[in-house]
DRENDO-1510 file (C-alpha; in Angstrom, 1 decimal, always signed):
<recs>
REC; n; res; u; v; w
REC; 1; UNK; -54.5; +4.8; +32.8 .
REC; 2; UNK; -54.6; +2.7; +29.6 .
REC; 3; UNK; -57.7; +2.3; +27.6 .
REC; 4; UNK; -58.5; +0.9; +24.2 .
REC; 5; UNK; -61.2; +2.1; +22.4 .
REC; 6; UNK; -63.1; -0.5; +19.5 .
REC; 7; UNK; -63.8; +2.2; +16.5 .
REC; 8; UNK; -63.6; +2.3; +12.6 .
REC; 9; UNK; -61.1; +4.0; +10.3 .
REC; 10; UNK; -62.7; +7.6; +10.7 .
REC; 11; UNK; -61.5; +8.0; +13.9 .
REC; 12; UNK; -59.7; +10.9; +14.1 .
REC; 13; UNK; -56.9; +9.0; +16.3 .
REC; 14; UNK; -56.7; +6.3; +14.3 .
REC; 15; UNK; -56.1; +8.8; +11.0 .
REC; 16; UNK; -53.3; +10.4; +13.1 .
REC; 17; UNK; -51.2; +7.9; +14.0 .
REC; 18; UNK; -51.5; +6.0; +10.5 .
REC; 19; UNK; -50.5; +8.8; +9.2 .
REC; 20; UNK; -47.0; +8.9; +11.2 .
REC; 21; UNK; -46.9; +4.8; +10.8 .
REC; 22; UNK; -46.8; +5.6; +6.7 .
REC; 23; UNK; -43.9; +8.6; +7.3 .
REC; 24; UNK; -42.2; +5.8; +9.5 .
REC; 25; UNK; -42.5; +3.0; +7.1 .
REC; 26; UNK; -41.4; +5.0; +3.9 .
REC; 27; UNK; -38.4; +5.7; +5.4 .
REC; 28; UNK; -37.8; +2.4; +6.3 .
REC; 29; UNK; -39.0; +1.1; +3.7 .
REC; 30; UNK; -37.3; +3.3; +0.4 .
REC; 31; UNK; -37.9; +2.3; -2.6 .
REC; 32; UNK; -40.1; -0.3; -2.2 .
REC; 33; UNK; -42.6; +1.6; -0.4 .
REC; 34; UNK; -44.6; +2.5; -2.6 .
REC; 35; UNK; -45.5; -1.2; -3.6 .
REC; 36; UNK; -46.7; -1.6; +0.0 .
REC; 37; UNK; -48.2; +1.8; +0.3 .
REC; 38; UNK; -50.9; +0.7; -2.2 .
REC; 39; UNK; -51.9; -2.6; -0.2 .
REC; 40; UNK; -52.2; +0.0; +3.1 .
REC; 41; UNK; -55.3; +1.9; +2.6 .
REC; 42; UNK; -57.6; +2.8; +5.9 .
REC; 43; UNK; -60.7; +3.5; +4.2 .
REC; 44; UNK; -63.9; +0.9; +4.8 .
REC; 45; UNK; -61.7; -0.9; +7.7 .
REC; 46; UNK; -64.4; -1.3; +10.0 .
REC; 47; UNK; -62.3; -3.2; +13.2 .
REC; 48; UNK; -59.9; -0.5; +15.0 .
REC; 49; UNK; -58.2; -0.7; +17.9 .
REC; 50; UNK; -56.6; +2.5; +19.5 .
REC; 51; UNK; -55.1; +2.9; +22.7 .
REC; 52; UNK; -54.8; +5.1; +24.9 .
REC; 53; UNK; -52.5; +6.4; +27.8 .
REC; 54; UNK; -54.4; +9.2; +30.2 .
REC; 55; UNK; -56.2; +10.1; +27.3 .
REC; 56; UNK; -53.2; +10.0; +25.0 .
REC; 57; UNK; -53.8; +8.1; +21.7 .
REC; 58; UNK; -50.2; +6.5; +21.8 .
REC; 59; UNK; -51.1; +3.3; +19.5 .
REC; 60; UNK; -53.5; +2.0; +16.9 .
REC; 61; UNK; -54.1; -1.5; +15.0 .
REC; 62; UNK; -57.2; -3.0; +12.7 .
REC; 63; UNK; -58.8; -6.5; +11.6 .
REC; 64; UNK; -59.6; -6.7; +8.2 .
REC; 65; UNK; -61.5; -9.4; +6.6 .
REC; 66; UNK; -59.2; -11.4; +4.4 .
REC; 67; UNK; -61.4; -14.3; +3.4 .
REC; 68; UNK; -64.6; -16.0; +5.6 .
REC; 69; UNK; -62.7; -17.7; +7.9 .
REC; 70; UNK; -59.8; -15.3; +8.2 .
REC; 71; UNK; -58.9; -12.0; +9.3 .
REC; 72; UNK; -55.3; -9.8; +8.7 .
REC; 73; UNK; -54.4; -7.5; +11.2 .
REC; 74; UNK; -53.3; -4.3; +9.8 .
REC; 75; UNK; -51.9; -0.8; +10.6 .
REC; 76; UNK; -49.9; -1.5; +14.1 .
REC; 77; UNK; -48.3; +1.1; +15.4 .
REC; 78; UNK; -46.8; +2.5; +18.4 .
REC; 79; UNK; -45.4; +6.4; +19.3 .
REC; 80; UNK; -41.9; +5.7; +19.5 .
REC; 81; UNK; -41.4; +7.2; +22.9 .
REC; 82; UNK; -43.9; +4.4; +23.8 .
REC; 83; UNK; -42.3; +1.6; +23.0 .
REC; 84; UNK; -41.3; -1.3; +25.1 .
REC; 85; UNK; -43.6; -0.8; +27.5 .
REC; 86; UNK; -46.2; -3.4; +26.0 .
REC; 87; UNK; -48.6; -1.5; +24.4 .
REC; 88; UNK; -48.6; -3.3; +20.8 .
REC; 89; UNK; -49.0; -6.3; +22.7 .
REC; 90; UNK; -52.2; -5.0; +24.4 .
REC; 91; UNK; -53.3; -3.6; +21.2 .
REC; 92; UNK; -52.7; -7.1; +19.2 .
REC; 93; UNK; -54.1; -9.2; +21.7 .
REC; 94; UNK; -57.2; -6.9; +21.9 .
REC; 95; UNK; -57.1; -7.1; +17.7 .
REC; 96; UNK; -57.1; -11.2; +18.5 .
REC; 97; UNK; -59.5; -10.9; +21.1 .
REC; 98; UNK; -62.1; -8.8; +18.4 .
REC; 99; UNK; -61.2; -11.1; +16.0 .
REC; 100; UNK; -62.1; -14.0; +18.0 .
REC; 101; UNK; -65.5; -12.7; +19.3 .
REC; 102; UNK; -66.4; -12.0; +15.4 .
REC; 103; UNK; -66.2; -16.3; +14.9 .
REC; 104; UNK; -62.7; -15.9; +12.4 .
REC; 105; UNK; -60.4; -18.8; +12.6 .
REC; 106; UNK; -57.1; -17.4; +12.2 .
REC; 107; UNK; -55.4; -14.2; +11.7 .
REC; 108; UNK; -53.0; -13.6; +9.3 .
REC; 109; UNK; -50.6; -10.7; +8.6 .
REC; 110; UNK; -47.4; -9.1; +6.6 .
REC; 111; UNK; -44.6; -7.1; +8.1 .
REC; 112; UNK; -41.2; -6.4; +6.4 .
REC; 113; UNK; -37.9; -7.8; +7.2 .
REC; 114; UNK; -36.7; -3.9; +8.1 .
REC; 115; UNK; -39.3; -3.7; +11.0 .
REC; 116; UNK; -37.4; -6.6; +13.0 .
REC; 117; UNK; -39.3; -5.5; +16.1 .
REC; 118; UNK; -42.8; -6.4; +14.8 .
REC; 119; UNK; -41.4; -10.0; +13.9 .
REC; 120; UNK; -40.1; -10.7; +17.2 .
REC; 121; UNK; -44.0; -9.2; +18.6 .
REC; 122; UNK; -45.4; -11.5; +16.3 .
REC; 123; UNK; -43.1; -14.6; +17.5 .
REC; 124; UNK; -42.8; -13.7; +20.9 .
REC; 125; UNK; -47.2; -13.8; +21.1 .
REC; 126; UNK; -47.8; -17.0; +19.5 .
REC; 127; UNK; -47.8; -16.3; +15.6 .
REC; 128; UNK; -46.4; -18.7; +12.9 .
REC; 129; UNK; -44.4; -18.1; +9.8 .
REC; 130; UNK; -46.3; -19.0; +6.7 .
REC; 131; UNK; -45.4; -18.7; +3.3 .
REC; 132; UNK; -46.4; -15.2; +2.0 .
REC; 133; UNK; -49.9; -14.7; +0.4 .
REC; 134; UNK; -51.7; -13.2; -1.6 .
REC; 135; UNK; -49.8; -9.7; -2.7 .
REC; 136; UNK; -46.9; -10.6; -1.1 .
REC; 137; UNK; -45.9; -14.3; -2.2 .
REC; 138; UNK; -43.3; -12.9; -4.2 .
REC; 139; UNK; -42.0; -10.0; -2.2 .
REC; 140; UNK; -38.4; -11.2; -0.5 .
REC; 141; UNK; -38.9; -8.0; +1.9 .
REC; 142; UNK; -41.9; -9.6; +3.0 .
REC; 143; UNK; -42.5; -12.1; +6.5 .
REC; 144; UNK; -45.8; -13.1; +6.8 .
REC; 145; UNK; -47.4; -14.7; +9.9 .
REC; 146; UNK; -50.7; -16.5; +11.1 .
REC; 147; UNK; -52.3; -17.4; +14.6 .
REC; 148; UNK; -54.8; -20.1; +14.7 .
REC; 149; UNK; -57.7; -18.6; +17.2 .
REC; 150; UNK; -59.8; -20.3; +19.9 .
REC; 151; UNK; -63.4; -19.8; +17.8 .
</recs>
């Protein structure tokens, strides 16, 4: 039975998986992950998704405040022996879904040209291409995305 549980970044779950999401993206990442590393912090993020399969935490995501009408979703991951079975697509429309209830008019994020599956999540669920912002406008590795929301 899948479940997804609204918490903060000291969930003990939560801490878990990031911490195999950051092993995952530094390899994928090389060099340049340290650069992205720094924007990636979990502490203070006070939106968190995490899923769960028969009390298996197999998946995570957060909101973040980006400005007052905005919120980035942050941290996605999925165990990869769970993948393609359409958990990060429960766990970013549950992100939207928060994000929505909490009045924001858009979410943005930033995922890297190496993670190919995350962009075709993104595109696939309704998100846009923008121009990269903020800490990434000048980062070629960098695909950023927004969705307007319903609020």
């Amino acid at each position: 039975m899948l479940k997804l549980l609204r918490t903060n970044s000291e969930d003990h779950d939560f801490i878990q998986l990031v911490k195999l999401l950051d092993i995952e993206l530094a390899e994928r990442d090389g060099d340049d992950h340290a650069f992205y590393d720094q924007f990636n912090k979990i502490d203070k993020i006070r939106h968190v998704l995490v899923l769960y399969d028969n009390d298996r935490a197999v998946g995570c995501g957060a909101i973040k405040e980006f400005d007052n009408g905005t919120t980035e979703i942050k941290r996605m991951y999925t165990l990869p022996m769970c993948r393609g079975k359409g958990f990060a697509t429960k766990i970013l429309f549950g992100l939207i879904t928060w994000a929505d209830e909490l009045n924001y008019d858009r979410c943005i994020l930033e995922t890297g040209k190496k993670q190919p599956e995350a962009i075709r999540l993104y595109e696939k669920n309704g998100f846009i291409r923008i121009p990269n912002y903020g800490q990434y406008a000048t980062i070629e590795n960098s695909v950023c995305f927004e969705k307007k929301l319903s609020s």
